[in-house]
Every structure is written in structure tokens, then in C-alpha cells.
Biotite code that builds the C-alpha atoms (Angstrom):
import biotite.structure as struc

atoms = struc.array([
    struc.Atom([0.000, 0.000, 0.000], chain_id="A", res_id=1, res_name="UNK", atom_name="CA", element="C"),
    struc.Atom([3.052, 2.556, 0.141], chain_id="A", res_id=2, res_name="UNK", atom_name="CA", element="C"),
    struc.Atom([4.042, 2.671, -3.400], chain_id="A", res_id=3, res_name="UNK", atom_name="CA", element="C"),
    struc.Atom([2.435, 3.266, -6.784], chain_id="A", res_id=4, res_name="UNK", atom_name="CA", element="C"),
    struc.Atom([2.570, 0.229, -9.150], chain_id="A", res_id=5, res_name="UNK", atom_name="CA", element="C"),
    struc.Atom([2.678, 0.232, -13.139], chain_id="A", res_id=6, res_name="UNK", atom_name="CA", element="C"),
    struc.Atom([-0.480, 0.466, -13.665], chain_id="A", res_id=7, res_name="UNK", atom_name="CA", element="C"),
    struc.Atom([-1.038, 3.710, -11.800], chain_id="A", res_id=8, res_name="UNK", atom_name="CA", element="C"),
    struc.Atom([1.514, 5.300, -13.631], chain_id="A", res_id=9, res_name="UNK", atom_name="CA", element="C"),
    struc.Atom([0.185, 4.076, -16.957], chain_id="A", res_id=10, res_name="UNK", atom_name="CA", element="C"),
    struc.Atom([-3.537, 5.349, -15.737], chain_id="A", res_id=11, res_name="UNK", atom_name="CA", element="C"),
    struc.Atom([-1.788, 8.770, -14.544], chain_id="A", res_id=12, res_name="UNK", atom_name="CA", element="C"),
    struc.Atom([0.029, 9.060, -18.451], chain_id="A", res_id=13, res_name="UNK", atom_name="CA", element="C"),
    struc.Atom([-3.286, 7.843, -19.707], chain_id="A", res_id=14, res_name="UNK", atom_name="CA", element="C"),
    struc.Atom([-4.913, 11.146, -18.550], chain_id="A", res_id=15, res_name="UNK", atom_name="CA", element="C"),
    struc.Atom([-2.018, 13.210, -18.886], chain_id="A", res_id=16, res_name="UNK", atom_name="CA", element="C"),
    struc.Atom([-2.250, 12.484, -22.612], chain_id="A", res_id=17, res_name="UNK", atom_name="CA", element="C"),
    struc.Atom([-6.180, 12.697, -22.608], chain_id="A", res_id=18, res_name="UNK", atom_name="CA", element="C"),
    struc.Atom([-5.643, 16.201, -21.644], chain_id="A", res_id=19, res_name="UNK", atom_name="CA", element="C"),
    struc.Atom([-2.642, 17.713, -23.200], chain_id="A", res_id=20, res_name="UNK", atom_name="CA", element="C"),
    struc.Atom([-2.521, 15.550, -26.549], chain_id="A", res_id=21, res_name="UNK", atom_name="CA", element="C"),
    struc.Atom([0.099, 14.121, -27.873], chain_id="A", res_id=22, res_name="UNK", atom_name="CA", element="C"),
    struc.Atom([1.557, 17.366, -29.983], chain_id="A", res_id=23, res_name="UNK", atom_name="CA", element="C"),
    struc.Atom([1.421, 19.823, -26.823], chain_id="A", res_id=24, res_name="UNK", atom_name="CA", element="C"),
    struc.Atom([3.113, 17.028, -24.638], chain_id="A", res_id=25, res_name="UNK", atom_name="CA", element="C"),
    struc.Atom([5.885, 16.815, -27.497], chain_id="A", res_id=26, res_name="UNK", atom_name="CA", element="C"),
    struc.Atom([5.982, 20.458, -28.381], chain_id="A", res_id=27, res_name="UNK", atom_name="CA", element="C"),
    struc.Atom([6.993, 20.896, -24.308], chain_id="A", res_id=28, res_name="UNK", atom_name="CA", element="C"),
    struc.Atom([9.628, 18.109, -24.650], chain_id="A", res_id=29, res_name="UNK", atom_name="CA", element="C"),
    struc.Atom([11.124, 19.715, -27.247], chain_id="A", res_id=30, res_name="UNK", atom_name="CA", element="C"),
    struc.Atom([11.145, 23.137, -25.592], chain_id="A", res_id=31, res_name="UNK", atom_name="CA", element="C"),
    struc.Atom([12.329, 21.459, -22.316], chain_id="A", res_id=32, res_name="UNK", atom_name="CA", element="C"),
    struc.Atom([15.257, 19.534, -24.149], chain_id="A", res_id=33, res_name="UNK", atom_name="CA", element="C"),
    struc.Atom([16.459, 23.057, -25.717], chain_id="A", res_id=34, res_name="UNK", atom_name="CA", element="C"),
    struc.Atom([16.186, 25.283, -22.582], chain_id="A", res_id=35, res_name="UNK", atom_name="CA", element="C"),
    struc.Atom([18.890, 22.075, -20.839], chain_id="A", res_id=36, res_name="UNK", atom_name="CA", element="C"),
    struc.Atom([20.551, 22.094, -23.729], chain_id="A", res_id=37, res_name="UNK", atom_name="CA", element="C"),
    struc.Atom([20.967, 26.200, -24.244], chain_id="A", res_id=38, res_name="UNK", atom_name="CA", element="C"),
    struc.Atom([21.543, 26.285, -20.395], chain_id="A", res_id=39, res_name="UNK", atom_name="CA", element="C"),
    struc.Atom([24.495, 23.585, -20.526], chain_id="A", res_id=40, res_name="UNK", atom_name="CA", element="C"),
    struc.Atom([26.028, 25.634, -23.352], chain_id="A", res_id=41, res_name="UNK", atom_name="CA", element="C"),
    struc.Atom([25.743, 29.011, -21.223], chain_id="A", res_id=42, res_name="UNK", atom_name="CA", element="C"),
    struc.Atom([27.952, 27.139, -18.906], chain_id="A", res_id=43, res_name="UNK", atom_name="CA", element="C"),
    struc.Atom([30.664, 25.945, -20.925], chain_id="A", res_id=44, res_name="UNK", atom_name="CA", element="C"),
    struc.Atom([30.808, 29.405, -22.269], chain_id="A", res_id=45, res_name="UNK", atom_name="CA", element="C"),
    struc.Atom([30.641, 31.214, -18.929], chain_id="A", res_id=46, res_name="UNK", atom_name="CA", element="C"),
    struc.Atom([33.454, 29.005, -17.895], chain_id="A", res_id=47, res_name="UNK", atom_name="CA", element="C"),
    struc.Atom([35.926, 29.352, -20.489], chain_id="A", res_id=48, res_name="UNK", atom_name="CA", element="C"),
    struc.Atom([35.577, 32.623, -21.605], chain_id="A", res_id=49, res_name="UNK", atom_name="CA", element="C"),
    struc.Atom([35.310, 34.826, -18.369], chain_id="A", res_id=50, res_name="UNK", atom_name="CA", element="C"),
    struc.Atom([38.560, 34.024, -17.543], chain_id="A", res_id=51, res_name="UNK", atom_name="CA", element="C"),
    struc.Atom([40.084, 34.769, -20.916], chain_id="A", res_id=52, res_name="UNK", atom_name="CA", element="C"),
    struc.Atom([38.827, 37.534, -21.985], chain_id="A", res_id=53, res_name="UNK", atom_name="CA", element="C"),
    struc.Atom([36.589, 41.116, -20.176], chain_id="A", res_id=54, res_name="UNK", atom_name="CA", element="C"),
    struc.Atom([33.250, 40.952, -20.982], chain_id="A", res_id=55, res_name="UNK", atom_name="CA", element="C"),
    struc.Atom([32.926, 44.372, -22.961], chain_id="A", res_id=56, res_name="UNK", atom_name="CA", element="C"),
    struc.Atom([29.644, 45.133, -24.606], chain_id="A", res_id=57, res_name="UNK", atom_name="CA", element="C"),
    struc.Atom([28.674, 44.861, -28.324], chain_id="A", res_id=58, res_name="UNK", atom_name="CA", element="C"),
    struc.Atom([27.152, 48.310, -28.517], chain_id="A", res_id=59, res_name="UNK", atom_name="CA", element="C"),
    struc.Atom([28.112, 51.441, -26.377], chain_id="A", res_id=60, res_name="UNK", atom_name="CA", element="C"),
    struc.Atom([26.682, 54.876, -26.440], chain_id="A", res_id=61, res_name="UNK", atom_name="CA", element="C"),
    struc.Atom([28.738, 57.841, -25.841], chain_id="A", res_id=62, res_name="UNK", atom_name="CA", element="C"),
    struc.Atom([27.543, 60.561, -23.804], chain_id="A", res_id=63, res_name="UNK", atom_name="CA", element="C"),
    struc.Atom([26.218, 62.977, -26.449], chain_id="A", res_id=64, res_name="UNK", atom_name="CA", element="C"),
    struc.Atom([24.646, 60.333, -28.332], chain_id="A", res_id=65, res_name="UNK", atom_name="CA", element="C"),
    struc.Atom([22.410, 59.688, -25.096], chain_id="A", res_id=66, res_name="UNK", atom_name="CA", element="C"),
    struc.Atom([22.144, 63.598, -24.266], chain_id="A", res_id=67, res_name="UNK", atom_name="CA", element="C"),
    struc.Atom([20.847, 63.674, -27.621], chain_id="A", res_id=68, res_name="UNK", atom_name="CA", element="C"),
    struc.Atom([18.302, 61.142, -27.419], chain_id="A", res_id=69, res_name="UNK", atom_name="CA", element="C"),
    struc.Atom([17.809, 62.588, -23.650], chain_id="A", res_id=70, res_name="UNK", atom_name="CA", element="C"),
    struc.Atom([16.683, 66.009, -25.161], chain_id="A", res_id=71, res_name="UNK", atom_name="CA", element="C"),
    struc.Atom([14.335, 64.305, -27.631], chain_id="A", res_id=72, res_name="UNK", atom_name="CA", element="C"),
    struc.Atom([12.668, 62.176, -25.376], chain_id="A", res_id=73, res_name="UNK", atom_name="CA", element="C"),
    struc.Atom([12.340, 63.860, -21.932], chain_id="A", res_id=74, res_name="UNK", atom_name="CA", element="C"),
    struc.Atom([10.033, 66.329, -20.870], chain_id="A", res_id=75, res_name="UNK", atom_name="CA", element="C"),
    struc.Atom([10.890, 69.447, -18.505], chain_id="A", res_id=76, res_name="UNK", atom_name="CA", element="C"),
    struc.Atom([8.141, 69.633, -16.116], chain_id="A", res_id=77, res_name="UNK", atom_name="CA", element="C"),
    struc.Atom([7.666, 72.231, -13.226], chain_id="A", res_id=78, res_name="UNK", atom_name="CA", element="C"),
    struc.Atom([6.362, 70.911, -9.734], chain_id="A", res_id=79, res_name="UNK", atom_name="CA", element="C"),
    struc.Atom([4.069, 73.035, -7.962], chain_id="A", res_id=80, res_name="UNK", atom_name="CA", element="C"),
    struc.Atom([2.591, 72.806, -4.683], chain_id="A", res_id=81, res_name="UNK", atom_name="CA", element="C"),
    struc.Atom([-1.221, 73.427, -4.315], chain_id="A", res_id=82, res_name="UNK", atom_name="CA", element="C"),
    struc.Atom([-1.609, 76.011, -1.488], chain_id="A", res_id=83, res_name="UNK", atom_name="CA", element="C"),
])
């Protein structure tokens, strides 16, 4: 009486498939075996290439190219207090 047998687990993946389908259950293997897979890779790479190299990154703004989008995009707004 502790433990499941085989035949509870088949009932159990019986349903499971009655509600999800066969294409959604595959559909989330797939994306399951691709995020271990990306995530293993993410390793090796944070492993290797910390050490070697700074990260630096791809694209960096100078300080008048963001004053310049600053002046576009912001608004000067006054506070005032109600009396």
C-alpha cells in the first residue's frame, strides 16, 4: 500500500495524454530539451571565456549620443505645490 505500481503510472500518463494531446506534450519536450541544452552551453561558455577575456559590450553609447536622445525624449516639467 506505500508505493504506486505500473499500472497507476500508466492510468496517470493515460490522462495526462487525454488532456494535453500528444503534440502539446511533445511540443513541451522539445522546448524542455532546448532550454537544458541552451543552459548547458551558457555554462561551458561562462566558464571558459570569463577568464580569458573582459566581458565588454557589443554596442556602447557615448555621452552625447544619449544627451541627444535625452533632449528628444524627456520632458521638462515644473512641480508646484497646491496652497
Amino acid at each position: 500500500m506505500g508505493g504506486l505500481s505500473i499500472w497507476h503510472w500508466l492510468i496517470v500518463l493515460l490522462i495526462v495524454v487525454m488532456v494535453f494531446g500528444t503534440k502539446k506534450l511533445k511540443n513541451m519536450g522539445g522546448d524542455l530539451g532546448s532550454a537544458v541544452k541552451g543552459f548547458k552551453d551558457g555554462m561551458k561558455e561562462g566558464g571558459s571565456s570569463a577568464d580569458d577575456q573582459p566581458a565588454t559590450p557589443a554596442s556602447q553609447v557615448t555621452n552625447a549620443q544619449a544627451a541627444d536622445k535625452a533632449d528628444k525624449t524627456t520632458i521638462d516639467v515644473e512641480a508646484r505645490q497646491k496652497s
